[in-house]
Every structure is written in structure tokens, then in C-alpha cells.
C-alpha positions in Angstrom: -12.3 12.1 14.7 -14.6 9.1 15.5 -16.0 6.3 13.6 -18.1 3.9 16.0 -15.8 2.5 18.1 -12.9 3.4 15.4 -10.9 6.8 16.3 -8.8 8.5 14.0 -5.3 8.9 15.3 -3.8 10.7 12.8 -3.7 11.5 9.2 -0.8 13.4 6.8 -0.5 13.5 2.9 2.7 11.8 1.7 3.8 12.6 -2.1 5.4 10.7 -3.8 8.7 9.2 -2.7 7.9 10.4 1.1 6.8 6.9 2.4 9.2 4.9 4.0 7.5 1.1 4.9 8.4 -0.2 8.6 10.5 -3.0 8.9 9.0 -5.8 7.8 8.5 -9.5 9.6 10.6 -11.1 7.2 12.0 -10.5 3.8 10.3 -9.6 0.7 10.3 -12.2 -1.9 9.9 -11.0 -5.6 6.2 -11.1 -5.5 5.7 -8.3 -2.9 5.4 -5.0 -3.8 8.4 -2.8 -2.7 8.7 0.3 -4.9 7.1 2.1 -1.6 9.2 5.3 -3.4 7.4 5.8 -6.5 4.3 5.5 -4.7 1.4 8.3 -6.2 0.9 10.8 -3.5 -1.7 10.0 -1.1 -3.4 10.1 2.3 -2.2 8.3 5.1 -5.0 7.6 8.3 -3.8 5.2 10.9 -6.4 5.0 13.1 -7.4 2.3 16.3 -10.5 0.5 16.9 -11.9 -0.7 20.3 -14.9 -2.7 20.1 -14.2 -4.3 23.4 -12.3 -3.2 26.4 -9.7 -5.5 25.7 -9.6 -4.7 22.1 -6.7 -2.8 20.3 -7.3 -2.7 16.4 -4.3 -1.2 15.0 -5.7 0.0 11.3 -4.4 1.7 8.2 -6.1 3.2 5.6 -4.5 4.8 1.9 -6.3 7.5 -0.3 -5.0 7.9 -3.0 -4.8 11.9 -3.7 -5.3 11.7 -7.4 -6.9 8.8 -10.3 -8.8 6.8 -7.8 -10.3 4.3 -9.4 -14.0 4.4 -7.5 -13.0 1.3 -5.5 -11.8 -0.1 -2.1 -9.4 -3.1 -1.7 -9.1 -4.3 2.0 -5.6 -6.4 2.2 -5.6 -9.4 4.4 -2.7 -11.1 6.8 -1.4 -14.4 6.8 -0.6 -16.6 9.6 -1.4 -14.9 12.8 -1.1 -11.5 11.7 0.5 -9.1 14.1 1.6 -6.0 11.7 0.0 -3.7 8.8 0.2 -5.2 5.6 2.1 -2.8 3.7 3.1 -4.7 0.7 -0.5 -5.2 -0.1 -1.4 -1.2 0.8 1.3 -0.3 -1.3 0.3 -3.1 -4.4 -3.4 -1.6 -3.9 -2.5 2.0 -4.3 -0.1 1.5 -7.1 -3.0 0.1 -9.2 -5.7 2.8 -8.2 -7.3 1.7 -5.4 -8.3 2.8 -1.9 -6.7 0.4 0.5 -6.8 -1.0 4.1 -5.1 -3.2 6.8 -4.8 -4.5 10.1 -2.9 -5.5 12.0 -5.6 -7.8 13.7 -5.9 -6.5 17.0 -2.3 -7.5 18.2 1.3 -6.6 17.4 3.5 -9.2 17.2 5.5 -11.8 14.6 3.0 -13.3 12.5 4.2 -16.7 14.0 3.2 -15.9 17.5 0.0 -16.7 19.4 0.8 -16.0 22.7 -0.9 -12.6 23.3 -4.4 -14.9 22.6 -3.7 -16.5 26.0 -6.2 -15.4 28.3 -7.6 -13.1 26.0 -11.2 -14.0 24.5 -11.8 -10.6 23.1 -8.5 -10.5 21.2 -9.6 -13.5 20.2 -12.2 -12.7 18.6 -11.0 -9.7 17.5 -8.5 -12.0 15.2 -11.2 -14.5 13.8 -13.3 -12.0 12.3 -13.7 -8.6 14.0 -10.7 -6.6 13.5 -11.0 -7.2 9.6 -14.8 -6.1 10.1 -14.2 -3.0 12.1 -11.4 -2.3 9.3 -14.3 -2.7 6.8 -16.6 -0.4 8.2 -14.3 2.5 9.4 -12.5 2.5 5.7 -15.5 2.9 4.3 -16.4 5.8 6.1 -13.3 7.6 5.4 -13.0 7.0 1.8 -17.0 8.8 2.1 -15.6 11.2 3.9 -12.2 11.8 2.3 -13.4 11.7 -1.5 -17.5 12.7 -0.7 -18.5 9.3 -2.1 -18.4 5.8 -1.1 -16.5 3.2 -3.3 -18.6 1.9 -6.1 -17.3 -1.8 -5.2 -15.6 -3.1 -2.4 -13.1 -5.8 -2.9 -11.6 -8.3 -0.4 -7.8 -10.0 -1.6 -5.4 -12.4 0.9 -4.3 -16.0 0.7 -4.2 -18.2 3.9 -4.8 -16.9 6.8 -6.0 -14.1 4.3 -8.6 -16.4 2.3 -10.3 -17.7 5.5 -10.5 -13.8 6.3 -12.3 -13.1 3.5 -14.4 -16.1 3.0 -15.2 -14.9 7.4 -16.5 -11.5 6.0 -18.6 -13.6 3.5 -20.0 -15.6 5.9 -20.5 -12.8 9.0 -20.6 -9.6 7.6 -22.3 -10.2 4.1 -22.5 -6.2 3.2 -18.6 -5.2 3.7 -17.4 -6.5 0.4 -19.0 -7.6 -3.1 -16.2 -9.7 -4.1 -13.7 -11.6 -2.3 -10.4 -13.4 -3.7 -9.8 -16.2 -1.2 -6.5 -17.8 -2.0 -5.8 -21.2 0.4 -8.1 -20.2 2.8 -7.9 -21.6 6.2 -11.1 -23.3 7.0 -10.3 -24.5 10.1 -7.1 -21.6 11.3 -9.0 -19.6 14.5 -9.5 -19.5 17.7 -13.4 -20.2 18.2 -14.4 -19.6 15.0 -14.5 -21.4 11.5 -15.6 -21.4 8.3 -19.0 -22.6 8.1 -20.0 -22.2 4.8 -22.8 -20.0 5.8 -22.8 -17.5 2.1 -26.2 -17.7 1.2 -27.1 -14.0 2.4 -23.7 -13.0 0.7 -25.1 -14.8 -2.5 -28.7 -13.2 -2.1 -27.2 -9.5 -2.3 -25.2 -10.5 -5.6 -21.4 -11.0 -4.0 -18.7 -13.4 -5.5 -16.1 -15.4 -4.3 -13.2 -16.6 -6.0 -11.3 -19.4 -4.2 -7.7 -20.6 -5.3 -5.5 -23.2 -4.3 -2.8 -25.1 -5.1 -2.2 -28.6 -5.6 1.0 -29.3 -4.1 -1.0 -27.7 -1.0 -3.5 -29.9 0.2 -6.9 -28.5 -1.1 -9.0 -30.9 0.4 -10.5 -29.0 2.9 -12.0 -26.3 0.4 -12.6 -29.2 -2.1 -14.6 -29.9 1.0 -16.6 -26.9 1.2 -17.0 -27.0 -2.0 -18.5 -30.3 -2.1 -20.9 -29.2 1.5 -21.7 -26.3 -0.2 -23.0 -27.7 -3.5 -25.3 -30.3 -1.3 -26.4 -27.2 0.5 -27.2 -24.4 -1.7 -27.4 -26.8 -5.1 -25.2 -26.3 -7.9 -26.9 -23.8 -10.0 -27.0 -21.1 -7.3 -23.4 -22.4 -6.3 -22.1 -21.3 -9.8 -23.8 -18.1 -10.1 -21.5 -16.9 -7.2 -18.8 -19.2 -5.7 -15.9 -20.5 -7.9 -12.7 -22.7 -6.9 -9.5 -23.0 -9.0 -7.2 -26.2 -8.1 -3.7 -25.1 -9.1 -1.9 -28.2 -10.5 2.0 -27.9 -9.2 1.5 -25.1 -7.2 2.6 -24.6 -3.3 0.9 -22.1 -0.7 0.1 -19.0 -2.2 2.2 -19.0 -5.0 5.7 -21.0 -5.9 6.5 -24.5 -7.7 7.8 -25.2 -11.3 4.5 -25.1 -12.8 2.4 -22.1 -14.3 1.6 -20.3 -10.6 0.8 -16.8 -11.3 -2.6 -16.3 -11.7 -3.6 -12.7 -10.4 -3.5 -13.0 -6.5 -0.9 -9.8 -6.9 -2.7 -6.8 -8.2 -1.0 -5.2 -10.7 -1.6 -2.1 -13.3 -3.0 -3.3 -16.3 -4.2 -6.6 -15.3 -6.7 -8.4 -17.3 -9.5 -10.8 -16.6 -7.5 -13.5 -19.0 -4.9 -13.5 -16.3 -5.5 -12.6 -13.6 -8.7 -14.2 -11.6 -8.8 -10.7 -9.4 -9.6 -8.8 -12.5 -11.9 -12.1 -13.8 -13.3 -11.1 -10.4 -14.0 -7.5 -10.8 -15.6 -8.1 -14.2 -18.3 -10.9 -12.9 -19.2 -8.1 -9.7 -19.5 -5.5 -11.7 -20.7 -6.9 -15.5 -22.0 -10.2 -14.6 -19.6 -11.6 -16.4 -19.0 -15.1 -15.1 -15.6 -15.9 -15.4 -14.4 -18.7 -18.0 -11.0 -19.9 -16.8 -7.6 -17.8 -16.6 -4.0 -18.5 -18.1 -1.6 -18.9 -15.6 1.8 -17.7 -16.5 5.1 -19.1 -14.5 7.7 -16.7 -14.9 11.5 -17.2 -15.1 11.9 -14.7 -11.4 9.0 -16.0 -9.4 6.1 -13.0 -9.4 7.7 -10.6 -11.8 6.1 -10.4 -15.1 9.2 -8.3 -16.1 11.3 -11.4 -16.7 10.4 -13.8 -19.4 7.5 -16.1 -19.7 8.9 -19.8 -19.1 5.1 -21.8 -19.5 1.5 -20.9 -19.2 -1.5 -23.7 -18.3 -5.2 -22.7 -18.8 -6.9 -23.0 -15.4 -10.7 -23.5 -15.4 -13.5 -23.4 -12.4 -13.2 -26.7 -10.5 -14.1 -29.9 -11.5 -13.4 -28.3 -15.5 -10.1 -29.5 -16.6 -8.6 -27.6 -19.6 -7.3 -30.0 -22.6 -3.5 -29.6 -21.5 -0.7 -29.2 -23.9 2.6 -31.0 -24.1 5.0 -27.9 -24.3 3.0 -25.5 -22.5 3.1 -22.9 -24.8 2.7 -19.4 -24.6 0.1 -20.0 -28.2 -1.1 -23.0 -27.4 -2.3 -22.1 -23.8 -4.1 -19.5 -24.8 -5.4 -21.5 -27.6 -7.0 -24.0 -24.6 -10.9 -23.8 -24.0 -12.8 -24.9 -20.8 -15.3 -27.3 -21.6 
């Protein structure tokens, strides 16, 4: 089967319990989803995508057979990429949705650049087409697959990942209504870099959530931030751009202080905790969002162990009145001005 320059290179039903994940480019830390056995039964495409002659877009898309939730979640990479994403496919379809990755148009470790020598078209394949083309050919398939396209699209990565989404913001304004952009990248590509360019990504009612932490050196999106609000002015900036400055917090995730704040998605999320589901309500109710309670858990990314503190995070420059404990109660209690 053929999708544009996307072709379908196979496809088999796996129930659950039948999917295996590849070995991975380095080990799973707690906040990765790895219970690829208890996985709902689903279809599995892998297909390829050769925009150029020299391109060779390695892509995988999940449907899930049964309780679909109407919506499609593309997973980003971090550093340079190199493999499916399968924690995030697996994190995706556990919760509901119909998910994709790429590999980026290369195989490789996700620390290794060397197949970009010499090789503008892989290039460009990793600084914004290959999550494009994965965009467009998911998209068909879930039509095809459930007779239906998604209700909402969804974009979710952090570094490498966040500068991918905030790329499909910025060049392809139509593949996804709201993007979660953790410690995006600005300036992490070949020939290409964030611009700031949203405003027909704006015009068509899309959202962007943008987190990152302190300990992580957020200047470059407090940056943007700052360009963009000069740009576009600061009414039309709120209505559909917001950026949460983690106090504590390291890339992605980790550090002593409250750092889970819904960049994993997980069954029975809610928009009080989790900025992805603050994001899904604003895209699909208008609901703008109001701040989110971030939770640090005694095991780093698994809400099964106990609650150790929780800090009130609001939209940037809002600072939450802080307590001295950080209380489960008295977090909660916390208002954004």
C-alpha cells in the first residue's frame, strides 16, 4: 500500500502479551513505559517513507484494536534519534491513543551524527521532515484503519522532542492541534531552527505547552518567549502559547524537587496534574489552563510509590505563593495569581 511517498511495509495484529520491544539504546529508567506484555491488542504498520532519493524514513504506527479514544499522539525522539520510540508507542496505546514514531530517517545510537555527513537530504529529513511525513502517513492509516480520522491530533517529546514539535508548529501548522514541548532545542539541527514562526499555527486554533526546568538552563525558550511576545503581543501569545519554568528540575524530568508534571501519559490523568491533559482540555474545550501540581515521587516517575512533595506550577512569569513543607493539602490549596 502507498501513502505519498510513504509505503506500507507490513502490518499484523498483536494481542495482548504478543509484543516483544527491540532492544533498546540504553536502559529504561522508571519513567518509561515497559509493560510492552499487558499491552491491549492492536495493529502494528511499519512502514518507510522516501521523500527524497536519499531519504529512508523508518516509521511505526499502533491502532489500537478496541476503546480508541478518537485521537492520535505522535511520540518524538531525543538527541539524534536513530530508532522507534517504543516506550512512548507503548505509553500512547496503554492510555487509548493511536500512536506514531520515527526513527528520523536514520538508524543509529541516538548519540551519533555521522550518517549526516555528506548527506543534506538526511538532513533535512531529521530537522523537520521525517516527523512530517510521519504526520501525514499516520493520519491516513488511522482513516483508513478505523474509517475516520482522529478528532485531535496531539504532538508529546522533550528535547530534541520539544524542538520537534514546536518544528511542526512552525512548518507544518495543520499536523497537530496541540503540542507538549518539553526542553525544546531551539537551536539542536542541522540547517534549521526554531524561528518562532506560530502565527498560522495560532490562526487555526492550535496550542502549545512548553516546559522546562530550572536546573536546565531555560534561557533560550525564556527567549522565545520574550521574541515572541514582542512579535505577536501578549494577548494573542496567551490565547495559545504557554511556558512552565520548573524550579529544581533537570532535563526532562529528575531533581529533588516536585518534577512530575504530565510529560508521561498515563490512564486517568487529569488536567490538575498533568499539563498534557491541561493540554487536551484547552484544544478541545477552550479551557485555558491555570497552573498544574507537580508531584515528586519517592521512585522517580512512578506514581505507585508515595508522594514525597508537590509545588503548584503556573504559566510563566506567574509564580504560585509557595509553601514551607510542600504539602500534599497545601499545594493544592495554592492559586496562580
Amino acid at each position: 500500500m502507498q501513502f505519498g511517498s510513504t509505503a506500507i511495509i507490513s502490518a499484523e495484529r498483536l494481542d495482548s502479551g504478543e509484543f516483544a520491544a527491540p532492544r533498546m539504546p540504553r536502559r529504561a529508567s522508571a519513567e518509561f513505559f515497559t509493560a510492552f506484555n499487558i499491552l491491549p491488542a492492536f495493529c502494528r504498520v511499519q512502514a518507510v517513507a522516501r521523500p527524497s532519493s536519499d531519504s529512508e524514513i523508518n516509521i511505526e504506527v499502533w491502532l489500537p484494536l478496541a476503546g480508541w479514544n478518537g485521537r492520535y499522539l505522535g511520540a518524538g525522539n531525543g538527541s539524534y534519534g536513530g530508532s522507534i520510540n517504543y516506550y512512548r508507542l507503548g505509553e500512547a496505546l496503554n492510555s487509548g491513543y493511536a500512536a506514531s514514531s520515527t526513527d528520523t530517517g536514520h538508524s543509529g545510537a541516538p548519540s551519533e551524527s555521522a550518517w549526516a555527513n555528506d548527506h543534506p537530504e538526511k538532513q533535512k529529513d531529521f530537522d523537520y521532515r521525517a516527523v512530517h511525513e510521519t504526520a501525514i502517513a499516520s493520519k491516513s492509516l488511522i482513516e483508513a484503519f478505523y474509517g475516520s480520522p482522529p478528532a485531535r491530533s496531539y504532538f508529546a517529546s522533550c528535547s530534541n522532542g520539544g524542538r520537534q514539535g514546536l518544528m511542526e508548529a512552525e512548518r507544518y501548522p495543520a499536523d497537530y492541534d496541540g503540542i507538549l514541548a518539553g526542553a525544546p532545542a531551539t537551536h539542536f539541527g542541522f540547517r534549521t531552527f526554531i524561528a518562532g514562526e506560530f502565527a498560522a499555527f495560532a490562526r487555526r486554533g492550535g496550542k502549545i505547552i512548553i516546559y522546562h526546568g530550572g536546573n536546565d538552563r531555560p534561557e533560550s525558550n525564556l527567549e522565545l518567549l520574550a521574541s515572541l511576545r514582542r512579535r505577536m503581543g501578549d494577548t494573542t501569545l496567551r490565547n495559545f502559547l504557554q511556558l512552565y519554568i520548573v524550579p529544581g528540575m533537570g532535563h526532562c524530568g529528575s531533581g529533588d524537587e516536585p518534577n512530575d508534571l504530565g510529560q508521561w501519559i498515563r490512564k486517568g490523568d487529569t488536567p490538575q496534574h498533568s499539563l498534557f491533559s491541561a493540554l487536551e482540555q484547552w484544544v478541545e474545550n477552550g479551557v485555558i489552563p491555570d497552573g498544574v501540581v507537580a508531584r515528586k515521587f519517592a521512585i522517580d516517575g512512578d506514581p505507585g510509590s508515595r508522594i514525597v512533595k508537590t509545588r503548584r506550577l503556573c504559566p510563566y512569569p506567574q509564580v504560585a505563593a509557595l509553601n514551607s513543607q510542600g504539602s500534599v493539602r497545601e499545594a493544592t490549596s495554592d492559586e496562580c495569581p
